[in-house]
PLY file of the C-alpha trace (Angstrom):
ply
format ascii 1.0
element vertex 369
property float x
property float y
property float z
element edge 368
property int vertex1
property int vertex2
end_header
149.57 123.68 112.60
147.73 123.33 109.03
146.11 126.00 108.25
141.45 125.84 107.55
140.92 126.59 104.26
137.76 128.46 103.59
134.86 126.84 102.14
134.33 127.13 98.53
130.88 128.27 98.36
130.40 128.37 94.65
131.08 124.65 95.31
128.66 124.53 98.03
125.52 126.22 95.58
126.36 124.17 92.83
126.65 120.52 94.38
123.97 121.14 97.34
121.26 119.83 95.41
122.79 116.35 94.46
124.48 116.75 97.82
121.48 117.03 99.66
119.83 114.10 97.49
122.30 111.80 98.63
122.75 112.21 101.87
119.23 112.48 102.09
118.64 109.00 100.35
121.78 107.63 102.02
120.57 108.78 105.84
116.77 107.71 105.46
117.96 104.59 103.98
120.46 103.80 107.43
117.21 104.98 109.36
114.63 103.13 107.59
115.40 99.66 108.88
116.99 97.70 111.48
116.20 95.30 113.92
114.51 96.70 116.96
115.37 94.99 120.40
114.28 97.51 122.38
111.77 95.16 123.44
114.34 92.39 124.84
116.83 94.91 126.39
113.93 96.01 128.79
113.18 92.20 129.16
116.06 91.33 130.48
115.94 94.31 133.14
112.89 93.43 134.44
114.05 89.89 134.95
117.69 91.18 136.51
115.00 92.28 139.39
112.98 89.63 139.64
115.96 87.02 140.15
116.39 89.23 143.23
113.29 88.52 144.07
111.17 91.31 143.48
107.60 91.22 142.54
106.51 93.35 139.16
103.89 95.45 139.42
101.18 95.95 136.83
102.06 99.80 136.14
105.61 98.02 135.26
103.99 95.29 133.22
101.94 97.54 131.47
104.82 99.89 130.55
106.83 96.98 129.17
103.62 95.81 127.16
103.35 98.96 125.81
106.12 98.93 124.07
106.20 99.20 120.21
107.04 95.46 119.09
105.11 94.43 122.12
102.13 96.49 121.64
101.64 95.30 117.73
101.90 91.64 118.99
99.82 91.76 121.42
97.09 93.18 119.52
97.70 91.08 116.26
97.59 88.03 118.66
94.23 89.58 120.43
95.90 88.89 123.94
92.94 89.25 127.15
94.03 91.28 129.94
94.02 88.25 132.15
95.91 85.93 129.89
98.61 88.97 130.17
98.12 89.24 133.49
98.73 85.49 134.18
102.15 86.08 132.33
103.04 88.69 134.77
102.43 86.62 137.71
104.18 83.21 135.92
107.02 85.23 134.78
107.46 86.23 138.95
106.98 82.66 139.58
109.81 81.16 136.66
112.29 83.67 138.02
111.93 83.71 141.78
114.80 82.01 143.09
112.54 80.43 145.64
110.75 78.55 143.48
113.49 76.41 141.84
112.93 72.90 142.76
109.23 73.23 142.13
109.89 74.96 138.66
112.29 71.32 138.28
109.27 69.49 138.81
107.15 71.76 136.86
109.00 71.30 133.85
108.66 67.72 133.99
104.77 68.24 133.02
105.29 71.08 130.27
101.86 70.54 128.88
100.27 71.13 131.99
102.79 74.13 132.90
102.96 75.57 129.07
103.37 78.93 130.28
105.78 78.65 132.95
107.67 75.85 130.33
108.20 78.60 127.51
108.91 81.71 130.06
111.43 79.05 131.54
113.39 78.68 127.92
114.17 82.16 128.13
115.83 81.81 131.49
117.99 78.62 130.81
119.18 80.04 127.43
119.54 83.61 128.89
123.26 83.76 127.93
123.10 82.50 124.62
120.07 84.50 123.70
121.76 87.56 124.59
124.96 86.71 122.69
122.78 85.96 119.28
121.02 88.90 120.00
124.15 91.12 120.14
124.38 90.21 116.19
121.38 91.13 114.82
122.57 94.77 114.33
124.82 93.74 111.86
124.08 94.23 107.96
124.74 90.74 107.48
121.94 89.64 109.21
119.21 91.49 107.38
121.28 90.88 104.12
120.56 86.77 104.88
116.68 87.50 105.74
116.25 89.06 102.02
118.26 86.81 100.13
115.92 83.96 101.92
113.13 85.92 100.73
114.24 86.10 97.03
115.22 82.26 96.84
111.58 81.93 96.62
110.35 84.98 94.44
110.80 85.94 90.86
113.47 88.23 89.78
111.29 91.34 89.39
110.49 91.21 92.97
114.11 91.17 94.30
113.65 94.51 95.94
114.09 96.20 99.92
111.36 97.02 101.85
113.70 99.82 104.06
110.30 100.79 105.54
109.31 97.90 106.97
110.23 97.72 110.74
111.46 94.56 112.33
111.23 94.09 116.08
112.46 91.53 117.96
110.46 90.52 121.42
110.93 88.46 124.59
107.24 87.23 125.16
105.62 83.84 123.90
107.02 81.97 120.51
105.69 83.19 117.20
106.43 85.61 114.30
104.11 87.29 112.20
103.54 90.60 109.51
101.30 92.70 110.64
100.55 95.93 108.74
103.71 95.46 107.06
105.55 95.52 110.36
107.61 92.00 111.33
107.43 91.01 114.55
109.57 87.57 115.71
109.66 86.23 119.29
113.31 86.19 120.12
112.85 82.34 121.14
111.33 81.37 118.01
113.65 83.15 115.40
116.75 81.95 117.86
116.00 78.31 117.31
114.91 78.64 113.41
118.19 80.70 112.71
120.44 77.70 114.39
118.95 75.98 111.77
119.60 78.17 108.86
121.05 81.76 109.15
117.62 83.99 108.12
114.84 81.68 107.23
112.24 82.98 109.85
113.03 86.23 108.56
112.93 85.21 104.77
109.75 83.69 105.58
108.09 86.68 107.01
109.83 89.20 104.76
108.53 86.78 101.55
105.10 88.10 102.80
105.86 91.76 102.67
107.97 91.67 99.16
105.28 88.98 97.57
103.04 91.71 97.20
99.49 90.05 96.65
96.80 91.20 94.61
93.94 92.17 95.91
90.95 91.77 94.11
87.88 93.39 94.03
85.38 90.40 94.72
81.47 89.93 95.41
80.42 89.05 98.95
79.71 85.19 98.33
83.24 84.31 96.89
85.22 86.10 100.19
85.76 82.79 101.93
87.39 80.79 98.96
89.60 84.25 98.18
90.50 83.93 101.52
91.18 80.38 101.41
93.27 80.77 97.94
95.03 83.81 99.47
95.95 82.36 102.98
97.13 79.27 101.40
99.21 80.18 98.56
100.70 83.16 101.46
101.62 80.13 103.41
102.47 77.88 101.30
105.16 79.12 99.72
107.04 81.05 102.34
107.12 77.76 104.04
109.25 76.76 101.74
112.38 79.48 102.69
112.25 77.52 106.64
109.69 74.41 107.07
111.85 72.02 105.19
114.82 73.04 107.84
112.23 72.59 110.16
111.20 68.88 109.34
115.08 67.51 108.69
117.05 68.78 111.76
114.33 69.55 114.25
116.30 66.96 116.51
118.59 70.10 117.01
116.69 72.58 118.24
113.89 73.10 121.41
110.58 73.32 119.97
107.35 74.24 121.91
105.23 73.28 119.16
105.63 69.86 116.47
105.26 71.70 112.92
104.08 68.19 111.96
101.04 69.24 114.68
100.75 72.49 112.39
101.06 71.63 109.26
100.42 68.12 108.17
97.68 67.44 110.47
95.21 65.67 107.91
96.17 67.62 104.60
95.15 65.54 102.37
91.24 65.51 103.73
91.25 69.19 103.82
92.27 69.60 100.15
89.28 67.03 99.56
87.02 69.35 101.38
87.90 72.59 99.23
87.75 70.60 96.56
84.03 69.66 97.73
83.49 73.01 98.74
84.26 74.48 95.33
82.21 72.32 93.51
79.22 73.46 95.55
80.20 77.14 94.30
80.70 75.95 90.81
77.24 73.74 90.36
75.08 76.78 92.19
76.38 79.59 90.52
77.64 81.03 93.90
74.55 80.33 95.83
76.24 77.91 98.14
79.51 79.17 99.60
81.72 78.59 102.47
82.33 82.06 104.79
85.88 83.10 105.38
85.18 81.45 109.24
84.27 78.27 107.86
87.31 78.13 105.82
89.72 79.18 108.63
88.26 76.18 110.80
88.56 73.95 107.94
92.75 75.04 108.18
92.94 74.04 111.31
92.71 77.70 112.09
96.66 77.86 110.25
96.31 81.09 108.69
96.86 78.51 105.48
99.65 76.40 106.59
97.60 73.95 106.07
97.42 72.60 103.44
99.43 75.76 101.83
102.51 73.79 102.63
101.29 70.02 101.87
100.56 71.42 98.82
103.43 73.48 97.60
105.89 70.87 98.55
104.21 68.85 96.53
104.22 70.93 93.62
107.75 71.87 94.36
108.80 67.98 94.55
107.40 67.19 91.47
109.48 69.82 89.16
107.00 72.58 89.32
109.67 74.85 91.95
109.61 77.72 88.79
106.39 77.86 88.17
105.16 78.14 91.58
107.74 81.10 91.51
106.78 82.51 88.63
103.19 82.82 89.64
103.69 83.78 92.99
101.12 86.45 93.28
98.63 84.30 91.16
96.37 82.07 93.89
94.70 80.20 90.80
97.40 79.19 89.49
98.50 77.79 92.68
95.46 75.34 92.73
96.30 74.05 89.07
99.96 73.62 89.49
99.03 71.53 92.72
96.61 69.41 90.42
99.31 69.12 87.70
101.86 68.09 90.15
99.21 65.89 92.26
98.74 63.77 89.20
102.56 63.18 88.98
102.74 62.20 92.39
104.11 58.66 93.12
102.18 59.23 96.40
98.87 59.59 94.75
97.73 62.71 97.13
94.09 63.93 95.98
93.29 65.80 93.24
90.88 68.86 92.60
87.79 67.47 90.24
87.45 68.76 86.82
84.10 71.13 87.95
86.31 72.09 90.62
89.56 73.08 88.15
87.12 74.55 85.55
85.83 76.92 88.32
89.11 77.89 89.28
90.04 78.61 85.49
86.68 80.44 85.22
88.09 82.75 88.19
91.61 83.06 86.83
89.84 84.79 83.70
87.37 86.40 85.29
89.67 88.80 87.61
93.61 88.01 86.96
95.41 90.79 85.03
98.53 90.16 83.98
0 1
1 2
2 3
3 4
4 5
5 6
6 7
7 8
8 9
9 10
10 11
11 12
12 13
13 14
14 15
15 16
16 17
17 18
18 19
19 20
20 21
21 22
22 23
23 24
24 25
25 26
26 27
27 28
28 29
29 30
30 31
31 32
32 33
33 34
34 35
35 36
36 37
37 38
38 39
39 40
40 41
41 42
42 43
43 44
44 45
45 46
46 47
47 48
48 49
49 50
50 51
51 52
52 53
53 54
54 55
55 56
56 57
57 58
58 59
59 60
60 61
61 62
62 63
63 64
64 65
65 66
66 67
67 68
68 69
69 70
70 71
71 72
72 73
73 74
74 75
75 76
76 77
77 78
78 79
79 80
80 81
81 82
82 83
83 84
84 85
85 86
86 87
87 88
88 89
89 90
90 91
91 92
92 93
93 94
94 95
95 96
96 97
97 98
98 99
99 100
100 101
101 102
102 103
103 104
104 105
105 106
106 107
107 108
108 109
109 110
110 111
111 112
112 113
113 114
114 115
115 116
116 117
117 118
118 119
119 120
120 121
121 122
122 123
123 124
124 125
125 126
126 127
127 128
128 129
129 130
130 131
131 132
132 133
133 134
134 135
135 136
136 137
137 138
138 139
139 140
140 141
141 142
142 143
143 144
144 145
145 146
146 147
147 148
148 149
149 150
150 151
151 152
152 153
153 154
154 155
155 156
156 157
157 158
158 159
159 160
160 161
161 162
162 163
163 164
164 165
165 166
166 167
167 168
168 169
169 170
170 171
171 172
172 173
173 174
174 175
175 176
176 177
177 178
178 179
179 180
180 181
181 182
182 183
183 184
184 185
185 186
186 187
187 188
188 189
189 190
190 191
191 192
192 193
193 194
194 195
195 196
196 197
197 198
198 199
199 200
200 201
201 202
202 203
203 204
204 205
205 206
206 207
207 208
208 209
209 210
210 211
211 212
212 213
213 214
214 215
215 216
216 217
217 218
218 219
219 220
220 221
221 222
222 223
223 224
224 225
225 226
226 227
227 228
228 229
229 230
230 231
231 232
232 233
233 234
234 235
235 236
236 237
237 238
238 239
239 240
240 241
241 242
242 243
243 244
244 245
245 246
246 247
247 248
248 249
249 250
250 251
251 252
252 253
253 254
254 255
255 256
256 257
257 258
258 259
259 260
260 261
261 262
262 263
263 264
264 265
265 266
266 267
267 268
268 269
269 270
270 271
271 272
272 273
273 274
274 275
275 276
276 277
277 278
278 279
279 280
280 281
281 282
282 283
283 284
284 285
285 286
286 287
287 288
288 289
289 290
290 291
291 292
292 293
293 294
294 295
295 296
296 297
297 298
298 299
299 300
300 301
301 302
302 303
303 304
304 305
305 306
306 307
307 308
308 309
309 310
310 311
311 312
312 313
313 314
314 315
315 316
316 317
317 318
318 319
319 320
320 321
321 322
322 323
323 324
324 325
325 326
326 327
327 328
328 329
329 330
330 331
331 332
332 333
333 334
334 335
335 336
336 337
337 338
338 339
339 340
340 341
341 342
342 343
343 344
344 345
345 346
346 347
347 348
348 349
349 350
350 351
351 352
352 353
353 354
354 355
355 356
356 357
357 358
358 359
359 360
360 361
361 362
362 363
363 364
364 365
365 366
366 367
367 368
């Protein structure tokens, strides 16, 4: 039998403080982030039941809803109680075993069906889902969501964000930031990661580790800062996944056509900032657009579009380190699009001269560098 030593506690008093410091930084930083799936682990439980054919209450809905990832999505997406309450009662529906040769039929008319049709991709793909779920755990996984992130940021924003909590949920098909939290639907970042490992994650973690500026502005020029904002934001994280996206989107199962999203009519909308900041520029600020005329003129996109019409142009026509370089600067994302817009082979519009001036006059007016 070996014999226990004592502990040295000289040792102990003099090393505890480092010791404690490390641990400390090394425990927090284990702590600080993962992917949370809590979310889909009670999914599939309620669905176990309900393939038995079992009804779910509302006091069980409302539990489930309540959860963390669910809860912030929910809100951020500004759900009504009866469009919730409608998914209860479809997701009964998609999963009763009764229902199977009408839910055949059903999905033969998705558009007309477009709840039951995206509750019904989690049940075919239910074994798959859970096996590329049982990897997100993994360190490799988050490693591939920040090195998507980086590919599109410069050097001296190549850091962690170990506070920023990730959840994973089983409802609907988006992802989004939301207070710095990340929230993905497990059917949308399933289908982007088949295309390449980490790009719906790269995408939403390039919001959190771009960092914008926010700038202390006068009432009248809110909607274009909101318009410059949203569609540089866009823009450029769409380049970490939408180009995957548009070449091998015979691979996947969509339930939306990011052509739909993002190149419906571009092209007019840039002409109509363009128009837009003229008016600005030739009243002095007198005539403005409001941030909820700009959000209908993007197609209601969150900046999309034309954030990604534009910096794939700019990106196409050898401006890729640039837009990088100035990735926290939303005026300079309107002049490299004009620089690269007048390259074009494709002739895509350009911003006027009044309209580029104004910009310029902005630029000096509040960036510091």
């Amino acid at each position: 039998m070996t014999e226990t030593k004592p502990f040295n506690q000289t040792m102990i008093k003099l090393a505890s403080p480092l010791f404690i410091v490390i641990i400390f930084f090394f425990t927090n930083s284990i702590k600080a982030q993962s992917v949370n799936i809590e979310s889909v682990n009670a999914y599939w439980k309620i669905v176990d039941k309900l393939k038995q054919g079992d009804t779910l209450s509302r006091d069980a809905w409302k539990t489930f809803l309540n959860l963390e990832g669910n809860k912030i999505y929910i809100e951020n997406q500004n759900f009504s109680e009866s469009f919730l309450d409608g998914y209860r009662r479809t997701l009964q529906y998609v999963y009763n075993p009764k229902n199977e040769d009408k839910l055949k039929k059903m999905m033969d008319d998705k558009l007309n069906n477009w709840m039951a049709y995206k509750i019904n991709q989690y049940k075919a793909h239910e074994d798959e889902l859970k096996k590329y779920v049982s990897h997100l755990d993994e360190p490799a996984y988050l490693d591939s969501i920040y090195l998507k992130a980086w590919d599109w940021l410069p050097k001296k924003l190549h850091t962690k964000s170990p506070n920023t909590q990730i959840f994973i949920i089983a409802i609907d098909n988006d992802a989004l930031v939301d207070q710095g939290r990340i929230v993905f639907t497990l059917w949308s970042v399933y289908n982007q990661d088949k295309l390449k490992y980490g790009i719906l994650g790269g995408h939403e973690m390039h919001h959190v580790l771009r960092k914008p500026i926010n700038f202390e502005i006068i009432p009248s020029e809110e909607g274009l800062f909101y318009l410059l904002q949203a569609i540089l934001n866009e823009g450029s994280a769409d380049m970490i996944d939408k180009k995957y996206s548009f070449d091998k989107a015979e691979d996947i199962i969509y339930e939306y056509h990011f052509d739909e999203l993002l190149l419906t009519k571009p092209d007019s909308i840039v002409r109509e900032i363009d128009t837009a900041i003229q008016e600005m520029s030739k009243t002095n600020g007198q005539k403005y657009h409001t941030i909820k005329q700009f959000r209908n003129l993007m197609n209601y996109s969150s900046g999309h579009n034309p954030g990604y019409y534009m910096a794939n142009i700019i990106v196409k026509n050898g401006y890729r380190k640039e837009l990088i370089n100035n990735i926290q600067n939303p005026f300079q994302f309107i002049i490299l699009y004009n620089k690269s817009a007048k390259k074009d082979k494709l002739h895509p519009p350009v911003f006027s001269n009044v309209s580029i001036d104004y910009i310029k006059h902005l630029e000096k007016k509040y960036w510091k560098k």
